[in-house]
C-alpha atoms as a printed R data frame, in Angstrom:
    type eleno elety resid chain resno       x      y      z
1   ATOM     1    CA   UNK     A     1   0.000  0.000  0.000
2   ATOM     2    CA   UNK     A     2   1.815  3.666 -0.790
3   ATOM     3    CA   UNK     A     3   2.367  5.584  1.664
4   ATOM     4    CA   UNK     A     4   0.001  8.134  2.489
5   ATOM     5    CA   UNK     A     5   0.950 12.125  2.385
6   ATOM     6    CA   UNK     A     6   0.204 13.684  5.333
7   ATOM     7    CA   UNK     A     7  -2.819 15.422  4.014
8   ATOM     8    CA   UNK     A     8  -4.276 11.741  2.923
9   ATOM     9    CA   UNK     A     9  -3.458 11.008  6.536
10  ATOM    10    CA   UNK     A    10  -5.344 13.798  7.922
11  ATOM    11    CA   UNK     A    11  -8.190 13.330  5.898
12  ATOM    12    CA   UNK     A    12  -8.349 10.063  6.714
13  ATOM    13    CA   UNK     A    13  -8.059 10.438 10.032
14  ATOM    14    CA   UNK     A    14 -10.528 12.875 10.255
15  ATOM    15    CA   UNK     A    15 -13.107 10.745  8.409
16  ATOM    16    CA   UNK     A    16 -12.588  8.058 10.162
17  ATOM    17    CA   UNK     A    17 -13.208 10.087 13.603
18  ATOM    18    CA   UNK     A    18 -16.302 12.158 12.039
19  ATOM    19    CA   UNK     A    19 -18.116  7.869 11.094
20  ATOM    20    CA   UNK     A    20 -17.309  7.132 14.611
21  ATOM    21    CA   UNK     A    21 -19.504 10.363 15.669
22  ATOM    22    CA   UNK     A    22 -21.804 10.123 13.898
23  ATOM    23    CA   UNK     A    23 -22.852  6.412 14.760
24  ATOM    24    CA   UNK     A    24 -22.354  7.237 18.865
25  ATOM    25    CA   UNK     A    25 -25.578  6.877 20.568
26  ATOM    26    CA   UNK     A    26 -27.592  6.609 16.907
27  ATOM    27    CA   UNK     A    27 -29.724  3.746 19.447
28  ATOM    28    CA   UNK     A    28 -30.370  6.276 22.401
29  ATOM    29    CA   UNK     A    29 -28.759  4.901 24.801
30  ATOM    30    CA   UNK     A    30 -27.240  7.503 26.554
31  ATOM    31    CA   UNK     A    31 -28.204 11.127 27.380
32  ATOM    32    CA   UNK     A    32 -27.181 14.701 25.835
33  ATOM    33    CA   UNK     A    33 -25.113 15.322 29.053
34  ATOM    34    CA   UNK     A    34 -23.021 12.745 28.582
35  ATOM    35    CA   UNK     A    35 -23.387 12.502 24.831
36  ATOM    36    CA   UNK     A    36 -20.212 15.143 24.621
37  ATOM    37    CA   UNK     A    37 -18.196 13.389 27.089
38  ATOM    38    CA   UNK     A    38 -18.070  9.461 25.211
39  ATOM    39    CA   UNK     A    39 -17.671 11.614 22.062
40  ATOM    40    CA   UNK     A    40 -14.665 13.477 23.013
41  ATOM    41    CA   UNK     A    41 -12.905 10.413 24.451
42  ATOM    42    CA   UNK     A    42 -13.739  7.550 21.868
43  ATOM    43    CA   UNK     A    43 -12.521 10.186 19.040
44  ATOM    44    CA   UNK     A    44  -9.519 11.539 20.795
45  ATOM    45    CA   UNK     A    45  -8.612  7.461 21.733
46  ATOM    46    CA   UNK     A    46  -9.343  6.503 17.877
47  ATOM    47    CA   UNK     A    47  -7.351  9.441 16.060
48  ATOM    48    CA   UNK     A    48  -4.593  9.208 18.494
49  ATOM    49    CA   UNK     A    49  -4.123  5.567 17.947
50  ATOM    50    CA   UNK     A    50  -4.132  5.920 14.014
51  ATOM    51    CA   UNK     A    51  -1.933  8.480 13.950
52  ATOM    52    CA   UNK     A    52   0.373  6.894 16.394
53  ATOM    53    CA   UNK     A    53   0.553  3.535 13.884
54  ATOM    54    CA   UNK     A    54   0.849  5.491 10.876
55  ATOM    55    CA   UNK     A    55   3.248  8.810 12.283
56  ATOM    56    CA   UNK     A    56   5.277  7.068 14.961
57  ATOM    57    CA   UNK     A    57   7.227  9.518 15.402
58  ATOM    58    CA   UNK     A    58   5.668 12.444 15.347
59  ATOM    59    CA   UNK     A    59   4.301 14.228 18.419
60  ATOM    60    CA   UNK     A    60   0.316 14.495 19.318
61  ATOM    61    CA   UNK     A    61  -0.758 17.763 21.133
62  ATOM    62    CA   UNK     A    62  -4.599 16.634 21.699
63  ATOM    63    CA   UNK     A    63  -7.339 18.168 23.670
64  ATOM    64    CA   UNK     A    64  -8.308 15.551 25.499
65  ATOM    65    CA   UNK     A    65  -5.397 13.334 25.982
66  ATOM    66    CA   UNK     A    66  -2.316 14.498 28.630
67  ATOM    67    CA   UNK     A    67   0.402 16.603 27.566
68  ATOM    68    CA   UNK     A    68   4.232 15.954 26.828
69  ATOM    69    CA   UNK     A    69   6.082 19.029 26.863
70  ATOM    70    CA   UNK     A    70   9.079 17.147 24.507
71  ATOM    71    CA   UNK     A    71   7.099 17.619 21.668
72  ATOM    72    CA   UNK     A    72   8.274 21.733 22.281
73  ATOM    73    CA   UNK     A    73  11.499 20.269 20.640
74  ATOM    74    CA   UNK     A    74  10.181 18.519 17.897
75  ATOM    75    CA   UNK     A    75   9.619 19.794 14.233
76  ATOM    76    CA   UNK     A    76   6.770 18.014 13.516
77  ATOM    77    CA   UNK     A    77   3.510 17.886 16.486
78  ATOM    78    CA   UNK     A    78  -0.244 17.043 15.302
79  ATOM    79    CA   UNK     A    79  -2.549 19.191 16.604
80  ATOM    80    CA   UNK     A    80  -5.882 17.474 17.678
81  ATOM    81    CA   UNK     A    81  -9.420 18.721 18.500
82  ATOM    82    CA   UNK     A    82 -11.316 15.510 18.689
83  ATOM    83    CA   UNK     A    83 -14.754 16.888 18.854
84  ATOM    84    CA   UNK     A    84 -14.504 20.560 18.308
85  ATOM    85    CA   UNK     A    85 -18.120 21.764 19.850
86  ATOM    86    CA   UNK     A    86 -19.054 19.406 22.084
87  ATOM    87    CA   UNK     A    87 -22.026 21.614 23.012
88  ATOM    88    CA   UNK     A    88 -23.257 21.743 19.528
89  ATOM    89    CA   UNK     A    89 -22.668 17.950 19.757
90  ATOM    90    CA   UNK     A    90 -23.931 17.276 22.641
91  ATOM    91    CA   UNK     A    91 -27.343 19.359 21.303
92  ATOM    92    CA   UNK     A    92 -27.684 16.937 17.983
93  ATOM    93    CA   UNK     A    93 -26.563 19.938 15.711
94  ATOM    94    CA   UNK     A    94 -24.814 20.127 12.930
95  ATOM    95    CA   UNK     A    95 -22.246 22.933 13.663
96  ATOM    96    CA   UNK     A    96 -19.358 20.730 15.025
97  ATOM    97    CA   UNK     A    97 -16.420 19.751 13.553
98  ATOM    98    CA   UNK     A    98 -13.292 17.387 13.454
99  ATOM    99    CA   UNK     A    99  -9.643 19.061 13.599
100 ATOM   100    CA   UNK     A   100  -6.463 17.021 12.772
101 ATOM   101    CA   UNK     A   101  -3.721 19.917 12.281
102 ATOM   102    CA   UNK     A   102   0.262 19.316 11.397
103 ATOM   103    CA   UNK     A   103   2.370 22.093 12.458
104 ATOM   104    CA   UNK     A   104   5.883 21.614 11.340
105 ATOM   105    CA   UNK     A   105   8.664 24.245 12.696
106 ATOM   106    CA   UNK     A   106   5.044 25.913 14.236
107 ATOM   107    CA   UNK     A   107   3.885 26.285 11.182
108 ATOM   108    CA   UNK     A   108   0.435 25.411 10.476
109 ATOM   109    CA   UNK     A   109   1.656 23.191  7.398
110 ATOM   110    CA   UNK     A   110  -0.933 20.386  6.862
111 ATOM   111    CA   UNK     A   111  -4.957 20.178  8.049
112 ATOM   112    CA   UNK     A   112  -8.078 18.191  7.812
113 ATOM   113    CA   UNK     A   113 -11.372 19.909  8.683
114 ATOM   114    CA   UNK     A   114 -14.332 17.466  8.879
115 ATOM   115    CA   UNK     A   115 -17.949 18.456  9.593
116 ATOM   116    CA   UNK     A   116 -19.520 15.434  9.873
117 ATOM   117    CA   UNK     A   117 -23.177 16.105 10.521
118 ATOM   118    CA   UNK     A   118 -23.010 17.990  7.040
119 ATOM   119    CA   UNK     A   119 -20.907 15.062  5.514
120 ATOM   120    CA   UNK     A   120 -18.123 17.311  4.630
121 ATOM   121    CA   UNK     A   121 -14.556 17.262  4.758
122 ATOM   122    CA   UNK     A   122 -11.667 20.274  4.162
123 ATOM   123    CA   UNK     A   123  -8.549 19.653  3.415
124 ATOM   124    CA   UNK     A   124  -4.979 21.449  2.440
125 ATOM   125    CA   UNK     A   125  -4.592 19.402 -0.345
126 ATOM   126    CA   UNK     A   126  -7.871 20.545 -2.006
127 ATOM   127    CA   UNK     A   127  -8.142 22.288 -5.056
128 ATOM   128    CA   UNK     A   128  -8.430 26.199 -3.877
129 ATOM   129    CA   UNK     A   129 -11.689 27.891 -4.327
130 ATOM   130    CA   UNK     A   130 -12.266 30.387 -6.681
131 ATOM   131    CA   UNK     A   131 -14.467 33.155 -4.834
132 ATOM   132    CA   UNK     A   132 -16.657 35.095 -6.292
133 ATOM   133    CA   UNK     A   133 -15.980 38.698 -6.807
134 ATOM   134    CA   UNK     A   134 -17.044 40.445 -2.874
135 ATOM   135    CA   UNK     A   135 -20.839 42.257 -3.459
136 ATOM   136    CA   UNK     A   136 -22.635 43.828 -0.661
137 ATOM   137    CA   UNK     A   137 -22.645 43.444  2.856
138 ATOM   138    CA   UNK     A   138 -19.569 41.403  4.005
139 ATOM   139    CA   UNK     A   139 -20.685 38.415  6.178
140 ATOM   140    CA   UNK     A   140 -19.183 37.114  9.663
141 ATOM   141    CA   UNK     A   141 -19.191 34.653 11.739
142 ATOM   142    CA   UNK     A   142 -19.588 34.774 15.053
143 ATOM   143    CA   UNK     A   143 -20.279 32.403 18.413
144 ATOM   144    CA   UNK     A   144 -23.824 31.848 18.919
145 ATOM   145    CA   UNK     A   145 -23.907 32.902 22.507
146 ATOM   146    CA   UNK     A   146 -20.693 35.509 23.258
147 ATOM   147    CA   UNK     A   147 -19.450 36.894 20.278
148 ATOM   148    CA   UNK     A   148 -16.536 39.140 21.473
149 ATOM   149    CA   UNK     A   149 -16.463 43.132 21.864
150 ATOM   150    CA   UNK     A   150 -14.047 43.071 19.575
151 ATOM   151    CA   UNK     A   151 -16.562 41.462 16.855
152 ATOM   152    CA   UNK     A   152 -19.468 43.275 17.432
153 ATOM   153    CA   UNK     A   153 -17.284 46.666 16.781
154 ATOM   154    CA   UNK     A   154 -15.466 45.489 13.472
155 ATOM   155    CA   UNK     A   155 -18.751 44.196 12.477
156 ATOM   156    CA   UNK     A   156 -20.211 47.736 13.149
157 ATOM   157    CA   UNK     A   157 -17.311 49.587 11.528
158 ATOM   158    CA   UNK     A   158 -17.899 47.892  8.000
159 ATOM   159    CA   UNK     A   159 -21.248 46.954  8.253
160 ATOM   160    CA   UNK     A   160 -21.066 43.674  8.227
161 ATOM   161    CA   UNK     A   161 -23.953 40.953  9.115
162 ATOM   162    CA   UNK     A   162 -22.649 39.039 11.495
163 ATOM   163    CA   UNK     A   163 -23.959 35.316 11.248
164 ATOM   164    CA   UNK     A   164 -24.209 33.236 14.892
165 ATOM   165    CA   UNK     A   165 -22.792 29.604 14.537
166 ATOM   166    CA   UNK     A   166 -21.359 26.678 16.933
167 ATOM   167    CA   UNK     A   167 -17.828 25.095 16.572
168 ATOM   168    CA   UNK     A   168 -14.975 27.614 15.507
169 ATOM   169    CA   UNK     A   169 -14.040 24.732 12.939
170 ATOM   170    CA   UNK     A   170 -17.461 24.783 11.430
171 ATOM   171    CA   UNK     A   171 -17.602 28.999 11.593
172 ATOM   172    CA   UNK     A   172 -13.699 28.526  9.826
173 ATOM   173    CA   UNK     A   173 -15.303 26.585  7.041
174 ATOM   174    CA   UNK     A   174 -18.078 28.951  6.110
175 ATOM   175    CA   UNK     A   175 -15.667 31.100  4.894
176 ATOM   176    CA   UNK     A   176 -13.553 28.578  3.228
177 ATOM   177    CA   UNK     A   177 -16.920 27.590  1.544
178 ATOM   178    CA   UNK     A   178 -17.657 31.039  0.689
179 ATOM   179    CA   UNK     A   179 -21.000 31.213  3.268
180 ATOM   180    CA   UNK     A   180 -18.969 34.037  5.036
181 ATOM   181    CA   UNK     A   181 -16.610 36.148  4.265
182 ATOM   182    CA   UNK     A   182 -15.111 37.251  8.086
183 ATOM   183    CA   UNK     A   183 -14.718 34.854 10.823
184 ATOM   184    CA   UNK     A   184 -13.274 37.080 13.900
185 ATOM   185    CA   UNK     A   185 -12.525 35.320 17.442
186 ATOM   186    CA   UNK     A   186 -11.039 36.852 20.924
187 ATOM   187    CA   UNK     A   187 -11.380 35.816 24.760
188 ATOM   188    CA   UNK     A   188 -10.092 32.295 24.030
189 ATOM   189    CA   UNK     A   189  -8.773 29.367 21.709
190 ATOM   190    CA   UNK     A   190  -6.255 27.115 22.322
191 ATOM   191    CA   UNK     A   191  -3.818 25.328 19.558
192 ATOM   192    CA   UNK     A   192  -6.209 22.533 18.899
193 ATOM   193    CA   UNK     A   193  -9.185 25.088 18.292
194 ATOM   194    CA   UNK     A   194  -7.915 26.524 15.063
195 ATOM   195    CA   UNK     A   195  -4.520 24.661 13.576
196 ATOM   196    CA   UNK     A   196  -6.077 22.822 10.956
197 ATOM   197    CA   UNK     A   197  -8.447 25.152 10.199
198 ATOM   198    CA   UNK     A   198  -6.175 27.921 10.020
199 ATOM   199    CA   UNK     A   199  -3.837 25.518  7.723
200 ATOM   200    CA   UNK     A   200  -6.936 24.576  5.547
201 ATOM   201    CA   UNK     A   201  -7.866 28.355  4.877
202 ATOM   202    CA   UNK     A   202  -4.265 29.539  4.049
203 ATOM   203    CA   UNK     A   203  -4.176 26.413  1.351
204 ATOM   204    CA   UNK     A   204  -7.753 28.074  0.110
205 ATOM   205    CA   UNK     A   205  -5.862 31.420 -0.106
206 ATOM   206    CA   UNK     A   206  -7.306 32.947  2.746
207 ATOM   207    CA   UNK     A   207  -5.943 35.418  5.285
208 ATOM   208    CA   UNK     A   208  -5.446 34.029  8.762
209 ATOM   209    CA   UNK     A   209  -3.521 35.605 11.384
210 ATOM   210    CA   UNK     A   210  -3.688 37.048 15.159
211 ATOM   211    CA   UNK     A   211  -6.082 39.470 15.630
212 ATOM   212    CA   UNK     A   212  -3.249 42.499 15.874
213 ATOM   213    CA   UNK     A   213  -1.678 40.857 12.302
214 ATOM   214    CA   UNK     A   214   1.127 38.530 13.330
215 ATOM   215    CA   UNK     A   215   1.748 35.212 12.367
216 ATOM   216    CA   UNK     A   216  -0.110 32.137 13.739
217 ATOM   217    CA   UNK     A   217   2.580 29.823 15.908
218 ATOM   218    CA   UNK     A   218   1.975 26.243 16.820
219 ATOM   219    CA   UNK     A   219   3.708 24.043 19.917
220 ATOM   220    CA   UNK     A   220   4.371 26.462 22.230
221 ATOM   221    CA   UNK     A   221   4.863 25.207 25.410
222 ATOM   222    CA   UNK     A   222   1.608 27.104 26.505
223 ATOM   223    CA   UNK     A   223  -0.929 26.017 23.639
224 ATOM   224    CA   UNK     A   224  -3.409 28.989 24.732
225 ATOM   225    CA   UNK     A   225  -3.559 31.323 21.306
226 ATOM   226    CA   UNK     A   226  -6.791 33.000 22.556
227 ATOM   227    CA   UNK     A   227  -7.370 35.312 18.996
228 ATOM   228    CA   UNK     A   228  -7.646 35.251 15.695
229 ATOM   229    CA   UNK     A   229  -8.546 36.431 12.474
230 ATOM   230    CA   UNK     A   230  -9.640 34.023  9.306
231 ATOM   231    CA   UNK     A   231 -11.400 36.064  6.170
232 ATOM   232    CA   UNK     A   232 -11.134 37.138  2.406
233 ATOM   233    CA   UNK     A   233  -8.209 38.160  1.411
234 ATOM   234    CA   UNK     A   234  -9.153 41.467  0.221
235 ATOM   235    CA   UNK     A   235 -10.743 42.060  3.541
236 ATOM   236    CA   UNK     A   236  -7.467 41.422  5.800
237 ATOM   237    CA   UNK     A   237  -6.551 45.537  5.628
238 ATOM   238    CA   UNK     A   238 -10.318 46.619  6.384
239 ATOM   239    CA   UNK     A   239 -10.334 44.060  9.241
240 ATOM   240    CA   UNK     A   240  -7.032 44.592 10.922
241 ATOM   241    CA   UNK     A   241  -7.346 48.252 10.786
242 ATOM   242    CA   UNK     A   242 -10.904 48.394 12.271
243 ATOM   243    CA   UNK     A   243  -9.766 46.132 14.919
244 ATOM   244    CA   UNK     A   244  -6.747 48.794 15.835
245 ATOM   245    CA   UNK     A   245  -9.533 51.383 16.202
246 ATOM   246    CA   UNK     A   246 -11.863 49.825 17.856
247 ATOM   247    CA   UNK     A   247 -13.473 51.307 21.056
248 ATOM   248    CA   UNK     A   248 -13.744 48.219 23.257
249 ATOM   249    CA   UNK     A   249 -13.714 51.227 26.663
């Protein structure tokens, strides 16, 4: 059997974790409070093990598996959000995703992106979109129950509608799908939340960045990376510089 790239890997790994979501509890036999729970730990235990057989030696920085502060000194670390909206998931919607990032040299290099209520799957090698030309009001995404100050004022400042969704994977993907055009975050992430969607929007020839411009850096030793900024290329100035005057007093 070849050898699989890393972005077959990922998407495979990704689909693999999505099925396994999908069928938990299809026979009822557990409840929505602990519906989130058994799917964050029979994901994280099935991608972890399938990466481990076919990456030995790479690193794993997961969300819900314990930490190893070695991989800081390794080039290559998979970054893992085994259910990414466990609320959403744990409500039987369809706004959660599946994140199996690769930083190498903390990079955001390789990513999978799988929404698997919708039956979709994003990945870096994908053919990049081609966007229509931007008409009217620019769209954004934003959590459905705290979108940040910051948000709500950029939104203001360039009239945008701002669109409430779950998962920040699946709110990533509307704009690599073209549904949005602005997806805007503060207060909060961690590594897991946004490498491979962050790596699958660059390979669609997005912008992605912190919120004040700079670069996106993977396995720190401190995975918190609590902002950023994913949207249309030709929105990236207009964003950045409405973010830099925003009033958040």
């Amino acid at each position: 059997m070849p050898v699989q790239t890393d972005a077959e890997l990922a998407r495979a790994v990704a689909l693999e974790a999505g099925a396994l979501l999908r069928k938990l509890c299809a026979t009822g036999d557990c409840s929505g409070a602990t519906l989130g729970k058994r799917g964050d730990v029979q994901a994280n235990a099935a991608i972890i093990a399938h990466l481990k057989a076919a990456r030995p030696d790479d690193f794993i920085l997961s969300e819900e598996a314990a930490d190893n502060s070695a991989r800081c000194s390794a080039r290559r670390v998979w970054v893992v959000d085994p259910l990414d909206g466990t609320r959403e998931f744990s409500e039987e919607r369809d706004d959660w995703a599946v994140h199996i990032g690769l930083a190498i040299d903390g990079a955001p290099v390789t990513g999978a992106v799988a929404l698997p209520a919708s039956h979709k799957v994003f990945v870096t090698d994908d053919a990049p979109p081609a966007y229509p030309a931007l008409s009217g009001r620019p769209r954004m995404v934003v959590s459905r129950s705290r979108p940040p100050a910051v948000a709500v004022a950029v939104a203001a400042a360039l009239d945008a509608e701002m669109i409430p969704m779950g998962s920040a994977g699946a709110k990533a993907m509307a704009v690599v799908e073209g549904r949005a055009d602005i997806y805007l975050h503060a207060g909060g992430q961690y590594e897991w939340d946004n490498c491979a969607p962050v790596a699958v929007a660059l390979a669609a020839g997005l912008h992605a960045s912190r919120i004040d411009g700079s670069a996106l850096v993977y396995n720190c030793l401190n995975p918190l990376l609590p902002d950023l900024l994913i949207c249309r290329a030709e929105l990236a100035e207009s964003v950045l510089t409405a973010i830099r005057e925003a009033d958040l007093d």
